[in-house]
N, C-alpha and C positions, 0 to 999 in steps of 0.2 A: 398351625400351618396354614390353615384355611387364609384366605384372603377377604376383608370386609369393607366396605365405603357406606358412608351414607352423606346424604345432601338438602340442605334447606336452605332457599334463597329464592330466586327469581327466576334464575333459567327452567330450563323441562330438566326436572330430578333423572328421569330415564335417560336421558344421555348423556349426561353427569356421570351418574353411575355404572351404566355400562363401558363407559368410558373407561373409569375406572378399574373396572373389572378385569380388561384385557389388561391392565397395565400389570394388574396384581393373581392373572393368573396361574404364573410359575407358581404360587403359594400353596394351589390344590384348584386340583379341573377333574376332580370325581362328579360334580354336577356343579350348577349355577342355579340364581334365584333373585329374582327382586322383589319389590313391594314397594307400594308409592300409596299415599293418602289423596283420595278424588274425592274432592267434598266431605262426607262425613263416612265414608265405608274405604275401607282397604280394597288394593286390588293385586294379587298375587301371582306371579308364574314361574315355575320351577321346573329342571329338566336335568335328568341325569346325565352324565358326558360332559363335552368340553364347553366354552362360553358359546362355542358356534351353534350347537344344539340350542340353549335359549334363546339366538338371538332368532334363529329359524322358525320357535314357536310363537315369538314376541312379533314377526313377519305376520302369520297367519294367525293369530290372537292377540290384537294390541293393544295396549295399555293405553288408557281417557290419559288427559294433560295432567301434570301433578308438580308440584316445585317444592314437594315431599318424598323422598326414598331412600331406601338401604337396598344394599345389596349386596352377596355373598359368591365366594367359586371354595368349593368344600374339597379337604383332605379327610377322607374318611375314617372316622375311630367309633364310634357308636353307630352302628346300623350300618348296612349293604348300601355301596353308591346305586341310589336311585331315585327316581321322582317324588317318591315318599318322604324319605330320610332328606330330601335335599331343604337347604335353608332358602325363603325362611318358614318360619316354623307360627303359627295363627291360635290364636286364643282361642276355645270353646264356642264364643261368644263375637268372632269372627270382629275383635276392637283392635287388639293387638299384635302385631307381628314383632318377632325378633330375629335375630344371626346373631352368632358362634362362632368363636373359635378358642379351642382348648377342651378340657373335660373337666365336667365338675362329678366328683369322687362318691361327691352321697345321692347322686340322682336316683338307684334305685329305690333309696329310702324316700326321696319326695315322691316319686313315682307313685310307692306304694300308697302312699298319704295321699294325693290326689286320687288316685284308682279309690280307697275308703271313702273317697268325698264324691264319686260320683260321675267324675270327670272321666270324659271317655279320651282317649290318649291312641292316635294314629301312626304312628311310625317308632321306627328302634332306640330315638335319639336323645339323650340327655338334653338336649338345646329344649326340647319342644316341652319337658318339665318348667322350666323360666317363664314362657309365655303365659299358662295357667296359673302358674306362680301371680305376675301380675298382675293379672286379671282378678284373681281376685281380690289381691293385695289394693287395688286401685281403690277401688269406692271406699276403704274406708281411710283414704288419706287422703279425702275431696276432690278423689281424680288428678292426683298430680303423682304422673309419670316415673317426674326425677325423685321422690321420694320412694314411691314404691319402688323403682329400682334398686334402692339407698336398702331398703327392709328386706327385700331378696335377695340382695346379695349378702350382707349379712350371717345369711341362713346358708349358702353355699359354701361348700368346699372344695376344693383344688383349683386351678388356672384358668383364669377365664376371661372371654374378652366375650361382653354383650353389647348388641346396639338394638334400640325399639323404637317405635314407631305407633301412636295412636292414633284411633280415626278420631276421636274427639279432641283431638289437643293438633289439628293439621300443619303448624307452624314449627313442630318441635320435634328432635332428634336425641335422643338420650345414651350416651352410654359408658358402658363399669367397665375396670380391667383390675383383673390382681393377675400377676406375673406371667403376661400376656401381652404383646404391644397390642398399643391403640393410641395414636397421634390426630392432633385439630390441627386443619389449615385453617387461617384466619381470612377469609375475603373480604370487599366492599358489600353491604348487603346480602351476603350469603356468607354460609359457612361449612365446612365441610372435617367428617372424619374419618379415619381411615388406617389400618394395619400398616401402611409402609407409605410415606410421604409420598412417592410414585402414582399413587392411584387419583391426585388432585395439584400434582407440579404445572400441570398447564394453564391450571387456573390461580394459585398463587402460591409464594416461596415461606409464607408468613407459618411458621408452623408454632404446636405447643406439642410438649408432649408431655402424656398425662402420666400422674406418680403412682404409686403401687396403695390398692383402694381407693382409688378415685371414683367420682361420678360427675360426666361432663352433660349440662345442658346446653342443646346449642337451638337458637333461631337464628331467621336471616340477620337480627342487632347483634345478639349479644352470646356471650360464650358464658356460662357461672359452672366452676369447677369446686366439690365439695370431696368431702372424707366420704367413706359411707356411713360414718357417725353422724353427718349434714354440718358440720364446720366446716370453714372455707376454707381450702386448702390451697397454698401457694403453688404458683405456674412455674414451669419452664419453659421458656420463649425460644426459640435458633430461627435463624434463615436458612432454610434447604442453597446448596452452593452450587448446582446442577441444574441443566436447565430439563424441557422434555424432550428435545432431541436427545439426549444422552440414555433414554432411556428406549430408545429408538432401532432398529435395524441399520438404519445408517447404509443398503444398498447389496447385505448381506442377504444368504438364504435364511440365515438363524440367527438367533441370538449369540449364539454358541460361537459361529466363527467369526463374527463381532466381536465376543467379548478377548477371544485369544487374540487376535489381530490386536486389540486396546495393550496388551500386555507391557511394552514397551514403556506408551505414555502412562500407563497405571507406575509401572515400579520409581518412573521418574518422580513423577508426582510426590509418592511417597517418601523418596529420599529429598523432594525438594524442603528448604527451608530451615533443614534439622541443626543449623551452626548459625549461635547466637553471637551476639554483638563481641562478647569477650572471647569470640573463637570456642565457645565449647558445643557441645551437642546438645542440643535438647530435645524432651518429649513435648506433648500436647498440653496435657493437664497433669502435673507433679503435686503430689501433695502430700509426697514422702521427702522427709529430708537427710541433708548428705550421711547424719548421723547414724540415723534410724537404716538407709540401706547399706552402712559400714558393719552393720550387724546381723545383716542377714548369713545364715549358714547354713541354707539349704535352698534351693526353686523347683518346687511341682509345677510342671506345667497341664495344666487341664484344657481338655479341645475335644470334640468328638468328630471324624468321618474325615473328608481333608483337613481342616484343620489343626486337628490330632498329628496326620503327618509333617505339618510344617514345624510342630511342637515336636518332633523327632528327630528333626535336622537342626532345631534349632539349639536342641543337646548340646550337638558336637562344637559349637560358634560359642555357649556361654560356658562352656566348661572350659574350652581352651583359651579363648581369652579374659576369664573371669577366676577360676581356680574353683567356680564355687558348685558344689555336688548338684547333679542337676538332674529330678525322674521326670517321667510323662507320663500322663496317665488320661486315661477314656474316664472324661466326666460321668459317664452314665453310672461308672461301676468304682467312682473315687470316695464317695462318702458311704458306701455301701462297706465297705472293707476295716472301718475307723483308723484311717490315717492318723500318723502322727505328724500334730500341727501344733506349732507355738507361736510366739514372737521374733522367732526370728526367722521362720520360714516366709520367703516371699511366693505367694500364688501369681502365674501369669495365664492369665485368663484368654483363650483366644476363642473368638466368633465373628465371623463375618456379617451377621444379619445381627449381632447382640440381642438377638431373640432366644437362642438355642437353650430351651428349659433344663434340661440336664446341666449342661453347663453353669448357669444359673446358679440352680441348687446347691452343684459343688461348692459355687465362688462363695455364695454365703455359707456354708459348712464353715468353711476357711474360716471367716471373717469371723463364726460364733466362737474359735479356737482360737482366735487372738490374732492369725496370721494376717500379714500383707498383701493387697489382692492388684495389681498391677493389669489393667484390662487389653489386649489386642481386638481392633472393631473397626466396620468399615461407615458406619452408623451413627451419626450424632446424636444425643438425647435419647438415647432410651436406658432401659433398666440397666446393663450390666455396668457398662463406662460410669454409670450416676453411684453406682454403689461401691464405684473402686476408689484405692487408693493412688491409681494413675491410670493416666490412658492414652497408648499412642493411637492415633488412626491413620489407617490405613489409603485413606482417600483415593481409593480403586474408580469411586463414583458407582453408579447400582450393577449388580452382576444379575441380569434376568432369569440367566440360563440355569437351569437345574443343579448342574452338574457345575461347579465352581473349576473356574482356571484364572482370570487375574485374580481375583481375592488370594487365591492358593500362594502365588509370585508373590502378591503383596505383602503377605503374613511372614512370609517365609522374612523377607527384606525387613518387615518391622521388628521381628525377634532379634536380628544381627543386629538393629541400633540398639535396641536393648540392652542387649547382651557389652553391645560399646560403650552405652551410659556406666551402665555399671561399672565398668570397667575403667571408665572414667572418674566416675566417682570413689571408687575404693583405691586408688591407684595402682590398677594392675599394668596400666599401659599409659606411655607418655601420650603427649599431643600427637606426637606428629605424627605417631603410630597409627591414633585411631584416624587423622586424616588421612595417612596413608590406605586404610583399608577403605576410608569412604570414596577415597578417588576411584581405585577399585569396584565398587559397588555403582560409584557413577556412570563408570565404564557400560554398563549390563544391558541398560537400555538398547544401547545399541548391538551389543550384540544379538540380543533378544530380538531386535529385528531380522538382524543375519539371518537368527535361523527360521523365522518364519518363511524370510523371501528362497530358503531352500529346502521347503518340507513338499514338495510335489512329489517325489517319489517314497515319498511314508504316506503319502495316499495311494499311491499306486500297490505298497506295500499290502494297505489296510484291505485292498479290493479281491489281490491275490488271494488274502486268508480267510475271505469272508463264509468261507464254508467250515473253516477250522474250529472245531469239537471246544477245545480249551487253548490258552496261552497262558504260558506260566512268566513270571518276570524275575530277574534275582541281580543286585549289588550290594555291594560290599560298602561299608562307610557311609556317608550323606547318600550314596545307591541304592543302602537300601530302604530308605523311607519314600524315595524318589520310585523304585521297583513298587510298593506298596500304593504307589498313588496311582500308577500305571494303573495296574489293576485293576482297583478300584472303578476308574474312568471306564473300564472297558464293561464292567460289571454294570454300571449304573444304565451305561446308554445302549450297548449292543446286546444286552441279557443275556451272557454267555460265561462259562465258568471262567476264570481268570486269576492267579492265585500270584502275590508279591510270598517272595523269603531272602532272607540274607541267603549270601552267594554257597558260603560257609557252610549253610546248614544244608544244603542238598545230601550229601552222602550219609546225612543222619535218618532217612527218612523219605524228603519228597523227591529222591533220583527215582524210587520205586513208579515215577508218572511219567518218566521219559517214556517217548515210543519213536518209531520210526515218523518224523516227519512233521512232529509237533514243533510248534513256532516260539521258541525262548527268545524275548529280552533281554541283553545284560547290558546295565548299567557300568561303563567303565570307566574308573575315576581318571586324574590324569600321570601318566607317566613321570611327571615331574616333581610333585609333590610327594606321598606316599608310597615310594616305588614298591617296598613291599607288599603294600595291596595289591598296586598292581599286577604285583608278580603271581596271586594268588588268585586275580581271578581270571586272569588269562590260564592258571591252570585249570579253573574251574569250566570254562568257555571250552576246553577239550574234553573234560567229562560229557558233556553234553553233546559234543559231536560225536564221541565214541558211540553213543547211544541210538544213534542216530535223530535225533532232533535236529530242528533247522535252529541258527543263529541268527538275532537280530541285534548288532550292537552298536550300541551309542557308546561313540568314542571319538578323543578331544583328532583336532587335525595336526596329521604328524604324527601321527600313533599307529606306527604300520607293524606291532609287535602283534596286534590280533587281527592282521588281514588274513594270513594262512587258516583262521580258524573261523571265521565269520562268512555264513552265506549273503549274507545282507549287511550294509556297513552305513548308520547314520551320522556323520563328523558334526559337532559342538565346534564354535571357537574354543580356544586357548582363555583358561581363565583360571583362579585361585579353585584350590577344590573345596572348599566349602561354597565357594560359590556356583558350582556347577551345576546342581539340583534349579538354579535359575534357567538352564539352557537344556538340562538335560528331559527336563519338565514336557517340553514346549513339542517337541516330536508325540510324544506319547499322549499328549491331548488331541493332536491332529489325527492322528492314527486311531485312535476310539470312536471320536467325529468320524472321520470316515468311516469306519467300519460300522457304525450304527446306519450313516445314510446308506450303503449301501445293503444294508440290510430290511432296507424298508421303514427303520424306525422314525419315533417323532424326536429328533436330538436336544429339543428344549424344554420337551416336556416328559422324561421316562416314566412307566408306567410304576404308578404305587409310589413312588415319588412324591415330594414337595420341597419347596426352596429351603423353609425356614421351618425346623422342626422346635416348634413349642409347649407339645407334652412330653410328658418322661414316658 
């Protein structure tokens, strides 16, 4: 999760890298740290808290000129966020500094082997094992860096993204990844790397991204990328398609209500392009063929936290228009359980950041059982898309904000062409059917603006309850994964209980949390399509008023069957109901937003939090 940059070229490394740092500090703002090479001695500062805290120290303790540096904003998993534990983390012998991100699994074992040897060891953090590691590892490989690196890592175990830095080698920037990002931008005379292309897009678009056991040497000429066996290992070269405004506020208070406003032009974006020359649909990168997905008879979908939810709606869209059985399941707990996986199961993989380590681990489970792994990402070049059998993207462009909301849109919109491919490809549905539903789907956009330009009273809403204990959310159908995401949102940013269930299941159980005056959700599908749903949870909408809880319901316009029963009433346009979770979405992101700002919180950056989770 941590977020890393480092920089070697001509400009000041320190503003490079701090630079950086804000760009990448959705990733972990437990503390911050640099390190930059001045002549032949390191010079280090580190500070618990958010980048503002270092930048405040770096004010009144400033770092000599250096056109050498790494630097770090930590998600804490070894040791307490503090000035101790914060990266980076200084060799014994005050030669080498390093930064982390991930855990390496046998640290206490090196630990203890260092502590035998002598080495005295200052803070809680498996990172700060590495730095000793090299240090001693150096001298006996003539002081070169990228090999010791190559010999350390080697000796580690679990996920890990390192970047070092020598005072005797001041021109050079080193760094390993096994199943952890770490991407090289390539510049004129300089060169730069970095956790998420974001942290160096101002300075140029030329990216590589590095393979699983890599080790990249970079100076300001040259970039040499090897195995950690020291063979040279082939590149992957992309151009970032974004520029650094995009990754910008754009005139917002937050990232947050930036990135929902984007909502619109993201879901476009992602349906743009998708009908090839001969009229049919296509993915990004296909590298299954028609044969091979005519034989699929089963799709797990694996996703963890939003995600996950958009893999829940996306159920109901490839089941119906595909025939083909379709579960979901929370990567963290998918290959824990020994699924059954063959040849003909197709895995769809979905991650916004294609960082997400659980995820990960599932996708390859999969792949070692034979199965088909079809990747959903908003991310070019890195680990999961590289390892898949296909990959759509979601081309959302960067989501800053903690708490995802266009990604959420996007994913949801990428699994329905999916679920069309396929469907095109096995012939469940003619042509004009599935254009029919993409005209549909092209519609959304705009609606998806409707309802932003009329969510000021689901602020107003969010302000009223801002002293309310809990809210509970509940739909029925594509409702209820859309109730679940609600939740969610409000859990992440306002820290406050918030519980999604199907509509259904209230009387089994959580009726027992009605009280007088508590604030329910209900998602209500549209009148038109499944009327017996709807008939159902307009009766469930009066359980809840019996009880005396208050009602907030989303519901399509022209649906005056739950005015009698609704204290609060937020109208969707008129849409298809699977595609409603596009609209029904977009209220209940705003509403969390608010209710966290009026609660004093930070809505970009929730607390224990980070964007991109890459340990298990």
């Amino acid at each position: 999760m941590c977020g890393i940059v480092g920089y070697v070229g001509e400009k000041q490394a320190l503003t490079v890298v701090v630079e950086g740092l804000r760009r990448l500090e959705y990733r972990g703002y437990d503390s911050a740290g640099v390190a930059v090479v001045c002549g032949d001695r390191l010079e280090t500062r580190k500070k618990a808290g958010k980048l503002a805290n270092l930048e405040v120290l770096l004010g009144s303790d400033p770092l000599p000129a250096s056109t050498t540096g790494i630097g770090h904003t930590r998600w804490a998993t070894h040791g307490a966020p503090n000035d101790v534990n914060a990266h980076p983390h200084v060799s014994e012998d005050g030669r080498i500094a390093v930064i982390h991100n991930g855990i390496i699994e046998n640290f206490a074992e090196l630990r203890a082997e260092l502590a035998a040897d002598g080495v005295l060891l200052t803070s809680e953090t498996d990172t700060e094992v590495v730095a000793h590691l090299l240090a001693a590892q150096s001298p006996l490989v003539g002081g070169d860096l990228a090999e010791a690196m190559r010999q350390v890592c080697r000796r580690l175990e679990g996920a890990f993204t390192l970047v070092a830095i020598d005072s005797e080698q001041p021109n050079l920037v080193v760094g390993a990844r096994r199943n952890s990002p770490l991407v090289v931008g390539r510049g004129e005379g300089e060169n730069f790397l970095a956790s998420d292309v974001s942290a160096f897009i101002a300075y140029t678009r030329e990216a590589i991204e590095l393979g699983q056991d890599q080790v990249v040497a970079l100076t300001p000429e040259s970039i040499v990328v090897t195995t950690f066996d020291g063979e040279p290992a082939e590149i992957s070269e992309f151009t970032v398609t974004w520029d650094a405004s995009a990754a910008e506020k754009g005139g917002y208070d937050t990232f947050m209500l930036k990135e929902i406003a984007e909502q619109p032009r993201a879901v476009a974006d992602t349906l743009r392009g998708r009908i090839g020359r001969e009229g049919l649909l296509q993915l990004d990168e296909m590298r299954l063929g028609d044969v091979e997905l005519r034989e699929i008879d089963k799709i797990i979908i694996i996703a963890c936290g939003t995600a996950y939810h958009a893999g829940l709606i996306a159920k109901y869209a490839i089941e119906h228009w595909t025939r083909i059985p379709c579960e979901v399941e929370l990567a963290s707990e998918f290959r824990y359980r020994d699924p059954i996986l063959d040849r003909q199961t197709l895995v769809v993989a979905i991650s916004q950041s294609v960082e997400t380590m659980d995820t990960l681990m599932a996708m390859r489970h999969a792949r070692e059982q034979g199965s088909r792994v079809l990747a959903i990402c908003n991310t070019q070049g890195s680990t999961i898309p590289r390892e898949s059998d296909a990959v759509l993207y979601t081309h959302a462009g960067p989501e800053v904000a903690v708490a995802s909301t266009k990604a959420f849109l996007t994913q949801v919109v990428a699994c329905y062409l999916v679920a069309l491919y396929l469907a095109q490809v096995r012939g469940n549905k003619f042509g004009d059917e599935i254009v029919a539903i993409l005209r549909q789907l092209s519609d959304m956009p705009q609606k998806i603006d409707l309802m932003l330009d009329t969510v000021e009273p689901v602020r107003e809403l969010a302000r009223a309850f801002v002293h309310a204990r809990s809210v509970l959310f509940i739909g029925r159908h594509v409702g209820y994964p859309v109730a679940l995401e609600g939740a969610l949102k409000l859990k992440e940013l306002a820290y406050m209980h918030a519980e999604g269930f199907a509509a259904g299941e209230l009387k089994h159980g959580p009726i027992a949390l009605l009280e007088e005056g508590l604030p329910v959700i209900v998602v209500v599908p549209s009148p038109r399509g499944r009327s017996v749903i709807h008939e159902k949870i307009v009766s469930n909408i009066q359980e809840v008023r019996a009880r005396g809880a208050l009602t907030i319901v989303i519901a399509e316009e022209g649906d005056e069957s739950v005015t009698p029963y609704a204290d609060h009433i937020i109208r969707v346009p008129e849409c298809p109901t699977l595609m409603q979770p596009l609209l029904a979405t977009v209220p209940l992101q705003v509403f969390a937003c608010e209710m966290a700002t009026a609660k004093g919180h930070d809505v970009d950056q929730p607390r224990n939090l980070a964007k991109s989770v890459t340990v298990e």
